[in-house]
LOVOPA-121685 format. One record per residue (C-alpha): residue number from 1; x, y, z. Coordinates in steps of 0.02 Angstrom, whole numbers, plus 50000, padded with zeros to 5 digits. Each point is the difference from the previous one (the first is absolute). Example, Ala and Ser with C-alpha at 12.3 -4.5 7.8 and 13.67 -1.06 7.14 Angstrom:
pos:1&east:50615&north:49775&up:50390
pos:2&east:50069&north:50172&up:49967
***
This chain:
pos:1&east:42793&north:53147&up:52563
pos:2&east:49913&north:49916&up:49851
pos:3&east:49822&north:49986&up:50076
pos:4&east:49883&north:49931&up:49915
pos:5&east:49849&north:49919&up:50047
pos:6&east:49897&north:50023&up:50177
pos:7&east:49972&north:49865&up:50098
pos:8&east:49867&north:49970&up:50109
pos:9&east:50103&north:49993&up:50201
pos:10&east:49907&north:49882&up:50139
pos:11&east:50040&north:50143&up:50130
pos:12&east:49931&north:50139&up:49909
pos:13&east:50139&north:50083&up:49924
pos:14&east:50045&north:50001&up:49808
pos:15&east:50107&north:49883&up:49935
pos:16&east:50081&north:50044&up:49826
pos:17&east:50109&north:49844&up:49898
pos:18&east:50185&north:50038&up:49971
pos:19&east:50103&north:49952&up:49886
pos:20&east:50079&north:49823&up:50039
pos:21&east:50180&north:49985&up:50071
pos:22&east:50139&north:49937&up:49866
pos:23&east:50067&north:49844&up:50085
pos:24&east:50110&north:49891&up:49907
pos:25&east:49887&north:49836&up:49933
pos:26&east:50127&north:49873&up:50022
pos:27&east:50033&north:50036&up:50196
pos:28&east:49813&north:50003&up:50004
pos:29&east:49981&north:49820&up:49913
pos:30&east:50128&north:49939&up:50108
pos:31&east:49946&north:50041&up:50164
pos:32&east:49808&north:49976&up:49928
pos:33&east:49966&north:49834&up:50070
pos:34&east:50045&north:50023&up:50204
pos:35&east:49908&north:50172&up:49975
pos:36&east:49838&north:49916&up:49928
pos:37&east:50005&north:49858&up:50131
pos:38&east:49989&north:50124&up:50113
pos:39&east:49880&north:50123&up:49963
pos:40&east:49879&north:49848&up:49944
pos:41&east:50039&north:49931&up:50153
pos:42&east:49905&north:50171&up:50072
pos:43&east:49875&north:50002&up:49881
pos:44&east:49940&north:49806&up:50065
pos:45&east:50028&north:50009&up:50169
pos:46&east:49890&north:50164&up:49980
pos:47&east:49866&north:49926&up:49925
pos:48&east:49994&north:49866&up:50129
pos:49&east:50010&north:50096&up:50136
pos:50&east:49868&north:50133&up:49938
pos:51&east:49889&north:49848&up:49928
pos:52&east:49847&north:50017&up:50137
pos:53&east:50031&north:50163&up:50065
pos:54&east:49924&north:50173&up:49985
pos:55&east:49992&north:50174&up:50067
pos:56&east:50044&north:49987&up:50194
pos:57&east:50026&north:49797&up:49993
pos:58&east:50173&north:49967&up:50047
pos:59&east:50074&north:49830&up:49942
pos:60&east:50062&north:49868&up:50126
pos:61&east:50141&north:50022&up:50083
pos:62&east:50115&north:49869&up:49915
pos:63&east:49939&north:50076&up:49816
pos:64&east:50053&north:50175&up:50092
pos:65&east:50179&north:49927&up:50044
pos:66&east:50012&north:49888&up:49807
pos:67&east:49975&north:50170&up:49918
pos:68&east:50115&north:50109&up:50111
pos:69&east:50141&north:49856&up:49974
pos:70&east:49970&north:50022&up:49820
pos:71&east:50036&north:50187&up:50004
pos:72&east:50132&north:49992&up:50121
pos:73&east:50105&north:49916&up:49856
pos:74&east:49974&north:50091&up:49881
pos:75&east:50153&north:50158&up:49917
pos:76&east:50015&north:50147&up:49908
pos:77&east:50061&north:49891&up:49839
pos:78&east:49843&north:49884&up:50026
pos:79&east:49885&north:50131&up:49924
pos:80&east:50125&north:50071&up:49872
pos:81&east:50033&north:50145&up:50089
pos:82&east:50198&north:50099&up:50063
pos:83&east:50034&north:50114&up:50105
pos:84&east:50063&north:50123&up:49858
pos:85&east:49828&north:50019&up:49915
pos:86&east:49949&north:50168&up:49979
pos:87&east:49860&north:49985&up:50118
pos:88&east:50106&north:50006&up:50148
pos:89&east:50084&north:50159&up:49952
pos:90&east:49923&north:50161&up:50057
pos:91&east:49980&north:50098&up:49842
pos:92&east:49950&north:50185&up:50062
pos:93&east:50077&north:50012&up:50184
pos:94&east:49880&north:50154&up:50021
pos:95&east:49848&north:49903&up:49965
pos:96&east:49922&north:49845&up:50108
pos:97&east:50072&north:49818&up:49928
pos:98&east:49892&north:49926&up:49900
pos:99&east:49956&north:49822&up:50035
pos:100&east:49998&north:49879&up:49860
pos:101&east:49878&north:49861&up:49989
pos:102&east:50005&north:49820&up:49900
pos:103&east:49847&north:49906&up:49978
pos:104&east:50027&north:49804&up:49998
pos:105&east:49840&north:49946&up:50040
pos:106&east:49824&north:50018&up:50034
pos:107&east:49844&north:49898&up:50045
pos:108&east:49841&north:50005&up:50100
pos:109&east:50083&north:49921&up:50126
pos:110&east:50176&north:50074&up:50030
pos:111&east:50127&north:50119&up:49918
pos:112&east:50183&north:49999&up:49967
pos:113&east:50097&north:50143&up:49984
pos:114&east:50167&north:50081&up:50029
pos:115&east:50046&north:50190&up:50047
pos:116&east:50173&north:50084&up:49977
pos:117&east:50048&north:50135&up:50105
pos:118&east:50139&north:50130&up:49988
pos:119&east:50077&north:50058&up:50154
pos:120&east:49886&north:50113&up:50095
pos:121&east:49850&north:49924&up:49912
pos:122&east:49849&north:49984&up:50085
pos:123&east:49837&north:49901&up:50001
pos:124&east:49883&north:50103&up:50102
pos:125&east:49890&north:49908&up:50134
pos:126&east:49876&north:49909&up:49941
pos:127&east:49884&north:49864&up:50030
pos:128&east:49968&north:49835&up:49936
pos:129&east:49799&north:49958&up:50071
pos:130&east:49954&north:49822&up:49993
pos:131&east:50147&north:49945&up:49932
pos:132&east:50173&north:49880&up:50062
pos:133&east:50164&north:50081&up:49941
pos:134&east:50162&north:49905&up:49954
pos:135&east:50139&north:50132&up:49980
pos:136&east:50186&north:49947&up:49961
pos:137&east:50147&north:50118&up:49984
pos:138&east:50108&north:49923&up:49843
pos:139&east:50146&north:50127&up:50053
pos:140&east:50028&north:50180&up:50083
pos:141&east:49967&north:50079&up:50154
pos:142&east:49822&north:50064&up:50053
pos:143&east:49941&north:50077&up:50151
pos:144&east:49795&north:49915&up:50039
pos:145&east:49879&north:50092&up:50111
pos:146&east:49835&north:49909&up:50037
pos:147&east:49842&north:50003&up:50085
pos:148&east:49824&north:49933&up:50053
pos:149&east:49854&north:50061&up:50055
pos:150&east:49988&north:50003&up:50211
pos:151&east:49874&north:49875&up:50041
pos:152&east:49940&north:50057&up:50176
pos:153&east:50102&north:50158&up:50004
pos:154&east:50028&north:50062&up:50173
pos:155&east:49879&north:50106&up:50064
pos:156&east:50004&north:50114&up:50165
pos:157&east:49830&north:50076&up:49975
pos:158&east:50049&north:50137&up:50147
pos:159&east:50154&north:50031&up:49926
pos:160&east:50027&north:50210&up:49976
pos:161&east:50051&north:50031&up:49820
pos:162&east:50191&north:50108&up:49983
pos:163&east:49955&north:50172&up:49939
pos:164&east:50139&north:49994&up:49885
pos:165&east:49910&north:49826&up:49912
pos:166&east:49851&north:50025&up:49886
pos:167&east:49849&north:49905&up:50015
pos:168&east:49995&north:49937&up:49816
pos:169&east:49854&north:49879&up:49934
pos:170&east:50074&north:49935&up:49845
pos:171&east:50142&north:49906&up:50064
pos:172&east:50012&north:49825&up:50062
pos:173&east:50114&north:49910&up:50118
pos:174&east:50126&north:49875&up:49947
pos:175&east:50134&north:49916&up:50069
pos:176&east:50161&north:49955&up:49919
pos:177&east:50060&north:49835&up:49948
pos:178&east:50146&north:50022&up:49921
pos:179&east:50136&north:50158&up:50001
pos:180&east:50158&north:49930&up:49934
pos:181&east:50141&north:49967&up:49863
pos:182&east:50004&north:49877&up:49891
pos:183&east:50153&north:49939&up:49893
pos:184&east:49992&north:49856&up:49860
pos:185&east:50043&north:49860&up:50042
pos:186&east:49844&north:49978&up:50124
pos:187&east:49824&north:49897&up:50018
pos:188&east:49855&north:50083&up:49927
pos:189&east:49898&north:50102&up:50085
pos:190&east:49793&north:49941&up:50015
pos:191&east:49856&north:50094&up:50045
pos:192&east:49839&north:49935&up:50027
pos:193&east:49776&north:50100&up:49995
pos:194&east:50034&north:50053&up:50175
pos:195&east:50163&north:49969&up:50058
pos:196&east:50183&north:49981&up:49953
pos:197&east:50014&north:50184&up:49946
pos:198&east:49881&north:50015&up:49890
pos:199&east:50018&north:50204&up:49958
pos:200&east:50173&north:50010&up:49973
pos:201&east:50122&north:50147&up:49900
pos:202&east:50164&north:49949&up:49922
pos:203&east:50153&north:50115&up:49993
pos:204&east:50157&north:49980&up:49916
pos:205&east:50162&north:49993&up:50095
pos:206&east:50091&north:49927&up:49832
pos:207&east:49938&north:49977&up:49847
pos:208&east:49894&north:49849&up:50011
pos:209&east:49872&north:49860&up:49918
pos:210&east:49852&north:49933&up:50092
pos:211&east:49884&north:49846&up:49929
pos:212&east:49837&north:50023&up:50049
pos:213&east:49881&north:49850&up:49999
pos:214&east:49808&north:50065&up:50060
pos:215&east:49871&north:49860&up:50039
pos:216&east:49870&north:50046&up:49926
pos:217&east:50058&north:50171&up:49897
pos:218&east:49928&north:50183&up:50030
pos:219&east:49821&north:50000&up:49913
pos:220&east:49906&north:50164&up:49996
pos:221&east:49807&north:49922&up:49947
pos:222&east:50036&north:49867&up:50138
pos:223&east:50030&north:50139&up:50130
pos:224&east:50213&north:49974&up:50008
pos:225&east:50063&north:50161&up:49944
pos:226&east:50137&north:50072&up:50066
pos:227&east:50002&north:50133&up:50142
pos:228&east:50166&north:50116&up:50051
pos:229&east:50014&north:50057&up:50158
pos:230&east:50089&north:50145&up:50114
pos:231&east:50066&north:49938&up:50158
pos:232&east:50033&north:50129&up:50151
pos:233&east:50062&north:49948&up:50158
pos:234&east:49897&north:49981&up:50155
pos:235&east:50024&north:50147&up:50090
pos:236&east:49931&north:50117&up:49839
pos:237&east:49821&north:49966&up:50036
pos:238&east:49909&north:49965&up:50148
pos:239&east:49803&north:49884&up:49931
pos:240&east:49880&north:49958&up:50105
pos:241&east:50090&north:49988&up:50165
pos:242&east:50112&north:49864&up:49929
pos:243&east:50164&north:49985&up:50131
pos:244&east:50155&north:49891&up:49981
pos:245&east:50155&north:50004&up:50132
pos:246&east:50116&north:50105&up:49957
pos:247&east:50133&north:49876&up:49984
pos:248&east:49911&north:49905&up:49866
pos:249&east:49935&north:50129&up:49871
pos:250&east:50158&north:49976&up:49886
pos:251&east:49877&north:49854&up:49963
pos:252&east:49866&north:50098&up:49930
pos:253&east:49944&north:50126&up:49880
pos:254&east:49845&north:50057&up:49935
pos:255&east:49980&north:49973&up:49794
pos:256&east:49896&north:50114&up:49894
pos:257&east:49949&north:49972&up:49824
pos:258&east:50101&north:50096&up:49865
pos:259&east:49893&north:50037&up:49846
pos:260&east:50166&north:50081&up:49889
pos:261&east:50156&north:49932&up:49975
pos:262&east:50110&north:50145&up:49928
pos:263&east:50152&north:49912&up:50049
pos:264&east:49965&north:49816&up:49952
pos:265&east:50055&north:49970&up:49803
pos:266&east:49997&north:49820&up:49912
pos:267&east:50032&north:49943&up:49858
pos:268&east:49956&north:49825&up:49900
pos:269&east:50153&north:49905&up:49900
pos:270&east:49997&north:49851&up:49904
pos:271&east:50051&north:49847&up:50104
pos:272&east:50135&north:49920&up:49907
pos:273&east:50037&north:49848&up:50089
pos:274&east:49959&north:49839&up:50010
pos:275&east:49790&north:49981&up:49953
pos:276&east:49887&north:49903&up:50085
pos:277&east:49930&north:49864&up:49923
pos:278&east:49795&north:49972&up:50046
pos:279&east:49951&north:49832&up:50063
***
């Protein structure tokens, strides 16, 4: 595949850089200034935004909605990318799909960044602590499973645990926020610290693209790193005499931490599109 140098991944993987896509210069140059327009157009709008936040600060509302309406314009061809690109082709059926990552952008306060998925690719679930998530899908199909944690699960103290569940300690009740398809064109998707879906796994219907903006970025010294989770449904386990009607546990699941992630490969290429300019 032409690997050649490891890159450091903000979700603890390993990212390697690939060799750059051929693309033909003069289509490039002539598409080049609607494409840089727009991605600037991000880049600012991010840094605005992001200006006086930090780790579980969520901008104002209206910055919230000037950012999504940003994202919500923005195509495939705006960050240089096709839907013929080798990363969304499945290369070794008999293997899991790797996911391909491309780095645009990075500061203290927020990252930019985009991930291609071949059909059947998945992003495991995940978390995202202290942190306000803008995700866009540029084109594809995608099926979106989230969660938060239950604030004031249900509890029924008296309630007589089913032999059949296990009483196990390490889990911890969520409830789900989203469980749906998604198909390009559509509004981005936000999360938020606490709300909004903030653990949430991505799964491939199509072969897809999502643009990622995270306000601020993952930050192991500063206590953001990344956590995967497991998520079983209600009825698996039966903790500390927690009891929800039967007719609503669809809603909820119980999330363990994952330390392994056998199935979960990504890969770093070079973002050839338009570049941000710093300002």
């Amino acid at each position: 595949m032409g690997i050649e140098t490891a890159l450091p991944d903000r979700k603890g993987k390993v990212f390697y850089e690939l060799p750059k896509e051929t693309n033909s210069r003069s289509k490039r140059s002539r598409r080049r200034q609607r494409k840089v327009y727009r991605v600037q157009k991000l880049y600012e709008t991010c840094k605005e935004v992001f200006s006086s936040c930090g780790a579980g600060i969520i901008p104002p509302p209206g910055d919230v909605e000037k950012l999504a309406s940003v994202l919500n314009s923005m195509k495939l061809e705006d960050v240089g990318l096709n839907p013929e690109m080798s990363c969304f082709r499945t290369e070794a059926p008999d293997e899991a799909p790797k996911i391909t990552y491309l780095h645009l952008y990075e500061c203290e306060k927020f990252s930019i960044g985009i991930f291609c998925l071949p059909p059947s690719g998945v992003i495991p679930l995940h978390n995202h602590p202290g942190m306000t998530v803008f995700s866009k899908l540029l084109f594809g199909s995608m099926h979106i499973k989230s969660y938060d944690w239950a604030v004031d699960p249900p509890c029924n103290p008296s309630a007589n645990a089913n032999p059949s569940q296990i009483q196990h300690p390490g889990v911890q009740l969520a409830k789900v926020k989203v469980d749906a398809d998604f198909t390009a064109p559509c509004n981005s998707s936000i999360l938020y610290p606490a709300a909004g879906g903030n653990m949430h796994r991505f799964t491939a219907l199509t072969a897809c693209a999502v643009l990622d903006v995270l306000g601020p970025p993952y930050s192991d010294p500063e206590g953001r790193d990344c956590t995967y989770y497991f998520d079983f449904p209600f009825t698996n386990f039966s903790v500390d005499g927690v009891s929800v009607p039967e007719e609503e546990r669809e809603g909820y699941a119980w999330l363990q931490e994952r330390e392994k992630l056998e199935d979960f490969a990504v890969v770093g290429a070079v973002y050839n599109g338009p570049m941000i300019v710093e300002c």
